[in-house]
Each structure stands twice: as C-alpha cells, then as structure tokens.
C-alpha positions in Angstrom: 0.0 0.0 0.0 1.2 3.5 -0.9 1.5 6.1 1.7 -0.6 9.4 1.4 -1.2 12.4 2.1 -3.1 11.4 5.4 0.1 9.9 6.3 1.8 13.2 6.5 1.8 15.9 9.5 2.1 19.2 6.6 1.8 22.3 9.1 4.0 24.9 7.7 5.2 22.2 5.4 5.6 23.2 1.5 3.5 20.6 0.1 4.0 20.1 -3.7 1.2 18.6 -5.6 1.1 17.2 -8.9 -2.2 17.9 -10.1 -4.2 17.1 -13.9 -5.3 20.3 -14.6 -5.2 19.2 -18.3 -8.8 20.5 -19.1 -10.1 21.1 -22.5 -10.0 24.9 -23.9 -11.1 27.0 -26.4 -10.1 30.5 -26.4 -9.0 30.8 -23.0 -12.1 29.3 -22.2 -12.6 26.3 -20.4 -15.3 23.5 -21.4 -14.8 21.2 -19.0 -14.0 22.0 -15.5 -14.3 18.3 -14.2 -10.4 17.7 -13.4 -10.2 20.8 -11.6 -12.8 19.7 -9.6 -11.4 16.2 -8.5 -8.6 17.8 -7.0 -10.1 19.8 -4.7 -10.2 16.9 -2.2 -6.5 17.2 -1.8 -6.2 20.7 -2.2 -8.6 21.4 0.2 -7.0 18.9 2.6 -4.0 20.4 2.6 -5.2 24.2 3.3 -6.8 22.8 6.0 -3.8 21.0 7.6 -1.9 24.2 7.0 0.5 23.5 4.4 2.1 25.7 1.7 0.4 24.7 -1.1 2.7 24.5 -4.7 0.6 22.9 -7.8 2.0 22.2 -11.0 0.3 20.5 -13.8 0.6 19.9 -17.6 -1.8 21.6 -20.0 -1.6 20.3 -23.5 1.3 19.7 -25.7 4.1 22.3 -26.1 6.1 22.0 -29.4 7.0 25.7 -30.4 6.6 29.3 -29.1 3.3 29.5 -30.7 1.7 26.6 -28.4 2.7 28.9 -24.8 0.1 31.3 -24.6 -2.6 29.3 -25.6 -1.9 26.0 -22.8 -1.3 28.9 -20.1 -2.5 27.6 -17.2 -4.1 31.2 -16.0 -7.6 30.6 -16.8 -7.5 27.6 -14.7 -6.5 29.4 -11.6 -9.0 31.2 -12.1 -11.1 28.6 -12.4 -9.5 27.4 -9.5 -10.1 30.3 -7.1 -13.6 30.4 -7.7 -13.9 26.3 -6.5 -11.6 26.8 -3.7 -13.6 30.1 -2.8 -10.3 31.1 -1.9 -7.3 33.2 -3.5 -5.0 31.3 -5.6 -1.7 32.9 -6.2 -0.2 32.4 -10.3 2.8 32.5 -11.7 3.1 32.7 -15.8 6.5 30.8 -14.9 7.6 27.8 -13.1 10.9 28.6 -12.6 13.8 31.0 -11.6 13.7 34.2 -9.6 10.1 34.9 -9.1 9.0 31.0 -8.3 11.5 31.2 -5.7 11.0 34.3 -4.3 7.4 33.5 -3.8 7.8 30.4 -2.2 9.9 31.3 0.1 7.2 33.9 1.1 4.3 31.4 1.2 1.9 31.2 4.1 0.9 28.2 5.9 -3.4 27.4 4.1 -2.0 29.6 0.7 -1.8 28.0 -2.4 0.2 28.6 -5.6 0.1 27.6 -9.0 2.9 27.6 -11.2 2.4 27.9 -15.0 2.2 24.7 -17.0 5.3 22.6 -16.7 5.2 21.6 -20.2 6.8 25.3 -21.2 10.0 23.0 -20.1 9.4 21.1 -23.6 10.3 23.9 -25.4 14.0 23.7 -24.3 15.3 19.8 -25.0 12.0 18.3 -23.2 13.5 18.7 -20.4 9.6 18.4 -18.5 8.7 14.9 -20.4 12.1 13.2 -20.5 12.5 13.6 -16.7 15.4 15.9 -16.9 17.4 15.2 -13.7 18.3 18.9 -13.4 14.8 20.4 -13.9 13.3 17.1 -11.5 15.8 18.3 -8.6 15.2 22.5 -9.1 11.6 21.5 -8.8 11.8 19.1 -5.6 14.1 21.7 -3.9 10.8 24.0 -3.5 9.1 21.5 -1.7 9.4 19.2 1.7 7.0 16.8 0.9 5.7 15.8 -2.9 1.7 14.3 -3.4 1.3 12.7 -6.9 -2.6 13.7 -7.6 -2.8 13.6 -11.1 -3.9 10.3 -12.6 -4.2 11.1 -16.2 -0.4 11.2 -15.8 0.7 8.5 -13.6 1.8 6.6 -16.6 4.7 8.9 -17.5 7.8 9.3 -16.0 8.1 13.4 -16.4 10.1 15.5 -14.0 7.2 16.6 -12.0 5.8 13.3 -10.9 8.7 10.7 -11.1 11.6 13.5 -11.3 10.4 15.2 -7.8 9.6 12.2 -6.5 13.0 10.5 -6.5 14.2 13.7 -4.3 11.2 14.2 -1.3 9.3 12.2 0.8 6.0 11.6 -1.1 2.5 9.8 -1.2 -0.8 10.2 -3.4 -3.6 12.0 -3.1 -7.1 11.5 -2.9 -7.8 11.5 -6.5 -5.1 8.3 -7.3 -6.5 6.5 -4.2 -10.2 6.6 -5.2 -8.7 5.8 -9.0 -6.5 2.5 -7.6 -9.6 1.9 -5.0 -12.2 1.0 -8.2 -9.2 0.0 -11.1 -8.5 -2.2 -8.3 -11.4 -4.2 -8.4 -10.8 -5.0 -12.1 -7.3 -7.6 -10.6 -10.0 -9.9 -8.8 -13.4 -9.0 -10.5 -17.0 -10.3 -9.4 -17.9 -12.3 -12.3 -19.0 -12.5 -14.9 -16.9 -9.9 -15.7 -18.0 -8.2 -19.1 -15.5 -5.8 -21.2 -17.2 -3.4 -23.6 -14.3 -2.0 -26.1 -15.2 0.8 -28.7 -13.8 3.8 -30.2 -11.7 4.0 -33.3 -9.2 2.1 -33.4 -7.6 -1.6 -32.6 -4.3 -0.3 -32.6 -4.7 1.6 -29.9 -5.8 -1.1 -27.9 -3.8 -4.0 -29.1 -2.2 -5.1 -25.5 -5.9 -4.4 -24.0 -7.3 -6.9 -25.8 -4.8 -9.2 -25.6 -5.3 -9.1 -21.9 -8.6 -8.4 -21.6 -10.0 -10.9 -23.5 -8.2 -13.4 -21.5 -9.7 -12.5 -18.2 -13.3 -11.2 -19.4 -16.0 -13.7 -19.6 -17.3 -11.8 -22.7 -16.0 -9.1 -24.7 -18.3 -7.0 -26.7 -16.7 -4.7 -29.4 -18.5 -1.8 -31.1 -17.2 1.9 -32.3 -15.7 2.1 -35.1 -12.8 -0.5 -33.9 -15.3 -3.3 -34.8 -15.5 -2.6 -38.5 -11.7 -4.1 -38.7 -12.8 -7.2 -36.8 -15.7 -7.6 -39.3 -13.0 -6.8 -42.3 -11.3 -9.9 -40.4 -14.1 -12.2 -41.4 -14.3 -11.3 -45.3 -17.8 -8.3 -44.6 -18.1 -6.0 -46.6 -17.4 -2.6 -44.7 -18.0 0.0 -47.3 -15.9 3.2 -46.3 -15.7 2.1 -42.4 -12.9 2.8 -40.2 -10.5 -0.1 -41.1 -6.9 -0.9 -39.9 -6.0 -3.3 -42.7 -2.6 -4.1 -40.9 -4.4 -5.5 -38.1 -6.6 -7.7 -39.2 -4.5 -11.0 -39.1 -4.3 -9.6 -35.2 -8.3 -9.7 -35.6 -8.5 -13.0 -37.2 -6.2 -14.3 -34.6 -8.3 -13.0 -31.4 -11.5 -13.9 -33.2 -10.2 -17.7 -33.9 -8.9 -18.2 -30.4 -11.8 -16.3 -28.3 -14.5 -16.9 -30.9 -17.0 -18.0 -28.0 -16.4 -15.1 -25.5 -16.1 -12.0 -28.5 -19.7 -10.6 -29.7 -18.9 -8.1 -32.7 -22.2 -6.2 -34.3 -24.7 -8.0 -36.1 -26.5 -4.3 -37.4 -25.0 -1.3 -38.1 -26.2 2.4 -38.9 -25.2 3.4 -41.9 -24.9 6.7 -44.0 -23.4 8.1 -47.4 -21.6 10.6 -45.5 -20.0 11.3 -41.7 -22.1 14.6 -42.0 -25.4 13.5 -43.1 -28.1 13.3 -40.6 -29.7 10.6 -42.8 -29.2 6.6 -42.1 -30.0 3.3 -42.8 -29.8 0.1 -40.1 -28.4 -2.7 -41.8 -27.4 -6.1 -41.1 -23.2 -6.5 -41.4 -23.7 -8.3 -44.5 -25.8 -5.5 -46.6 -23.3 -2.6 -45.8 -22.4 -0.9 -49.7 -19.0 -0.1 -50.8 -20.3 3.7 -50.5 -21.9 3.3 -46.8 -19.6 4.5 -43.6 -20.8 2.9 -40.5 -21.2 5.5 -37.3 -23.2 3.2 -34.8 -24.5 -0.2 -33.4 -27.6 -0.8 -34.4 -30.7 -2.0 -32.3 -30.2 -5.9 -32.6 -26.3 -5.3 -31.6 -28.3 -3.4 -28.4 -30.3 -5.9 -27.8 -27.7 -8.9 -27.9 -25.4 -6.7 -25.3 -28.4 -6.3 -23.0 -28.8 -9.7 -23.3 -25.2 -10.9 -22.3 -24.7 -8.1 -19.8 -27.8 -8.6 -17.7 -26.1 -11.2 -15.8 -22.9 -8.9 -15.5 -21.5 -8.5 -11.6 -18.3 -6.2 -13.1 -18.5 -4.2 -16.3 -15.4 -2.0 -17.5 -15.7 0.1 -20.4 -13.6 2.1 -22.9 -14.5 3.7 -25.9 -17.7 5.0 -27.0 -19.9 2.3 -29.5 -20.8 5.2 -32.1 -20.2 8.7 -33.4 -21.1 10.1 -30.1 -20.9 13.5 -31.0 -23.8 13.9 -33.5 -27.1 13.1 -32.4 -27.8 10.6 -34.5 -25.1 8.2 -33.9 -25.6 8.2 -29.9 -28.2 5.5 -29.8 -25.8 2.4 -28.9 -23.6 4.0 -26.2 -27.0 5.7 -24.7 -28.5 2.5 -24.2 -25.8 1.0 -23.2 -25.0 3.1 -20.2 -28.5 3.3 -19.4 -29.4 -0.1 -19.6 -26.3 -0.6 -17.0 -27.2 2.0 -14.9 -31.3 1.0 -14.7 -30.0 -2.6 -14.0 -27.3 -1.0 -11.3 -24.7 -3.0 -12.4 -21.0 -2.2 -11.6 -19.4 -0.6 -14.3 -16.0 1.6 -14.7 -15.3 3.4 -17.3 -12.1 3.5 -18.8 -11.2 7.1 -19.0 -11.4 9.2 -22.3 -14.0 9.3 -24.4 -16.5 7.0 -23.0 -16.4 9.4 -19.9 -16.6 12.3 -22.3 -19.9 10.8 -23.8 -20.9 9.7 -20.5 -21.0 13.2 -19.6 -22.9 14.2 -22.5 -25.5 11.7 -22.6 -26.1 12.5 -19.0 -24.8 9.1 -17.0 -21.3 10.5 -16.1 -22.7 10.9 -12.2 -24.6 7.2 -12.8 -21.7 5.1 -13.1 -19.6 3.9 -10.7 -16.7 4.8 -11.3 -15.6 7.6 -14.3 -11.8 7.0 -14.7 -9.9 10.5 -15.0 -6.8 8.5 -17.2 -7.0 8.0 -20.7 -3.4 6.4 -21.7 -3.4 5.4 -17.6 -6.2 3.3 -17.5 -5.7 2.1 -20.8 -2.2 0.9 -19.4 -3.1 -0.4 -16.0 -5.4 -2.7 -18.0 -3.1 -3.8 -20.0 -1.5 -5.1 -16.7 1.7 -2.2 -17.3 3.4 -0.8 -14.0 2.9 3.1 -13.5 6.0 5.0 -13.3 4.6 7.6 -11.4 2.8 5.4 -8.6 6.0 2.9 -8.7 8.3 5.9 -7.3 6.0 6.6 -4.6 7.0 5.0 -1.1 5.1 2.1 0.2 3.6 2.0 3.9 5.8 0.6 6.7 
C-alpha cells in the first residue's frame, strides 16, 4: 500500500502537488471543469492542515513558441479560485527568480500555481524526458511531494517521477479513489463483461490481448469493430478499417470466438455529416456506406449478455457520439447498466466524455480521470509515477 497524504503531518510544510489540470480549452475558455474539480479533495485537505500549497500541472502539448500562450494555465486558476472560494496565487513561470521568491514567502493554508510545466518542452523536453536537473530545481521548492494527477501516472516526467526520487511523497485522494475501483478490475466479481469501442484496434492491441483473456465476454462496437468484421471477409463500405491489423483480428477472433460478440446491425450513412441513415445487417453494408453506430439488434444482444454482468469496465464510445444521430448504442448501453445497477468503470477518455454528455457521467460507478493510464493499468503495465512513490511501513 502507498502512503498518502493522510500519512503526513504538513503544518507549515511546503506541500508540492502534482495535479491534472489538463482541461479542455477554447479561447482561454474552459469547457470542461471536471479535473479541476477532482482535486479539490486534496487541495482542500492540505489548506486545511496548513500546508504551503505548490501545484503544477501539464496543459496540452508544447512544441513551439506558438503553443505557450494558448496551454497557459491562467484561466485555470481562475477557475480554480472560484472552486476553492479562496485566493490562488499564479505564476506565468515555473521557474527562476520569481518562483523562488514567492515560495519562500508562502503562508501556511495559501496556495500557488505555477504555470504549466510543459513550457520546459520547449527547451530539450526537459519536462517529459525527466530531466534530472529540472526534477531536482523543482523538488528543492518543496518538503513533501503528493502525486494527484492520474491522467499522468503513466509517464515518468520531471514533475511526478523526477520530484519524487528527491522528497518524501504519497498520493492523493484523487489516485487513491482511482486505484480503490481500477482495483477491483485484478480480482473481479464475475462474470466480468469488457465493452471496447472507439476508433481504433491499434490503440488497444495489449488491451485486448489481456482483456480478452480475463473477461467472460468481450463486446466490441465503435468504429474499432469494422476491422474485426473486415477480419471475417464483410463487406465494410468506407468504415474505419486498420488493414494491418486484421490478421491480429482473425487471430483474437479464432482463439476467443466464444467469448467476443462483434455487431450484427450497423447504422449506416453516405456521408459522416449527413443526418440521414439506414440500419443494416453487417452483410448489406455498400461499398459507398460508412458505419457510425450499433444498431438496435447489436443493443439488444449486449443487453442480453450483460444482464447477468457482476463487473462491467468500459472504454470507448460504441458510435459517433458527437452527433445526435449516432448516440443511440452507447446511450442505451449506459442506461441499460445503470437501470439494472450493475457495476461498471469506465475506462477514461471518451467513453467518460460521452458519459457526460449523454447525462450518466454521475450514474456510473466509477468515471476514470486517465485516458493512456487506464488504458495501461489494464493492460496489466506498471505506472511509473505510482511505482516511485513510497510504500507504507
């Protein structure tokens, strides 16, 4: 068991915590304030135990000059401020003069946020390679280090692993409830059902290799099933396919055949943009059709199947979530789960995203924060940034 932040006395103690304040932006404006939000546990734990408060966080990727200004992190302490309902002090740098300067002059209950330790990138990467020069400039600001930020605990970056290696540490709140319910996924309650979608296999190669060892049934929709059907000689008209997979499809579907349900329907269109569709069995799809959802026999088979479900995880949307048209198979889905209160975790990224617009985000129960981190502690992968982190005594 990891020690955290409980585990630490933190009056007048500068506390540095990594948090995942990569939200998504338009404009300076934020449309999505939900990882701000699930640190506040922490945050707020550690005002109220008197510590110095230091956050840093990533916020999008930083490849040239251009990409600074708009993944500044200032609209998020803004954001920020008005969650805490208390005054948040920023920096638009995260290190030299100033940083230091301002630590030194921190408060015990105030909190700072530096800006986005991804400017590092511009300058050799020095944030994402772990730079051992940047890791120990950063740990000497702090006494203790909490890793809070999930959606990162995959990489080994200066400011989760680099830090770490150089102060006493734990997690926070956030990576305890996430390793509380990912958790239950090592030992599951079967039957244990695995729903895959999204758009592609090769994203989720090692998933599925391990998944479909341990699920009782795996059900695969989005547009990641049009490769599996490619892998059993259907037509797929102008569907998603990953030809350079589909031996790797043939393979899983030859060895798992009696635990893998793929779609029998589909909805098809003439176009991605075109509200206009037809539901068709997997053997009438045209040369000129796309495929953008399940369709309702595919729902009705899952329902089937995962009415006798005790553990459901689930990652990647079944359809073209984002048009109207196309939500159909993952809104029945989650709501046939949720009706039925069955377990179910969703695997981070756009399955929560839908969730969240389809209105079951707060159904669920559990909506992974980690994309690429849940995606990897599925595959069974260690995580860098939780293997640094000391263990209880």
């Amino acid at each position: 068991m990891k020690k955290k932040i409980s585990d630490y006395d933190l009056k007048g103690k500068k506390v540095i915590i990594r948090v995942d304040f990569n939200v998504p932006m338009k404009n300076g404006i934020i449309l999505d304030e939900n990882r701000i939000k699930e640190s506040l546990k922490t945050i707020q734990y550690a005002i109220l135990h008197q510590a110095k408060v230091i956050l840093l966080s990533h916020l999008g990727r930083i490849k040239e000059e251009s990409d600074l200004a708009k993944n500044s992190l200032k609209p998020v302490a803004t954001s920020l401020e008005n969650l805490l309902e208390t005054k948040v002090i920023f920096l638009p740098v995260n290190v030299g003069k100033q940083v230091e300067e301002t630590v030194a002059n921190l408060k015990e209950g105030e909190v700072l946020l530096l800006e986005n330790t991804r400017y590092q990138d511009l300058d050799g990467k020095k944030e994402s390679n772990n730079d051992p020069q940047l890791s120990t400039y950063w740990a000497s600001l702090g006494d203790i280090f909490i890793n809070d930020a999930f959606g990162t605990i995959h990489r080994s970056h200066a400011s989760n692993v680099g830090i770490a290696s150089h102060l006493s540490n734990g997690i926070g709140f956030l990576v305890e409830k996430e390793l509380k319910y990912l958790s239950l996924l090592d030992h599951p309650t079967r039957p244990y059902m695995v729903i895959l979608g999204g758009a592609k296999v090769s994203d989720k190669i090692h998933v599925i290799e391990n998944l479909v060892q341990q699920a009782d049934y795996l059900l695969i929709g989005g547009a990641m099933a049009f490769t599996f059907l490619r892998a059993k000689n259907l037509e797929v008209g102008k569907s998603l396919v990953e030809e350079e997979w589909i031996p790797f499809c043939q393979e899983i579907l030859a060895k798992y055949k009696d635990k893998i349900l793929l779609p029998v329907d589909i909805s098809v269109s003439e176009s991605i943009e075109s509200p206009h569709y037809l539901e068709k069995t997997v053997e009438e799809i045209k040369e000129n059709e796309i495929g953008l959802d399940i369709g309702i026999q595919t729902i009705e088979k899952m329902k089937e199947i995962l009415k006798s479900a005790k553990t459901v995880v689930w990652n990647g949307p079944l359809g073209y979530y984002e048009k109207e048209e196309y939500q159909k198979g993952t809104k029945e889905i989650l709501s046939f789960l949720t009706e039925h209160q069955i377990p179910t975790i969703l695997g981070g990224g756009d399955i929560v995203a839908a969730s969240r617009t389809l209105g079951y985000f707060e159904k669920v129960t559990h909506a992974s924060t980690g994309g690429g981190a849940t995606l990897e502690y599925l595959e069974g992968k260690k995580l860098p940034g939780l293997e640094i982190i000391q263990d209880k005594e």
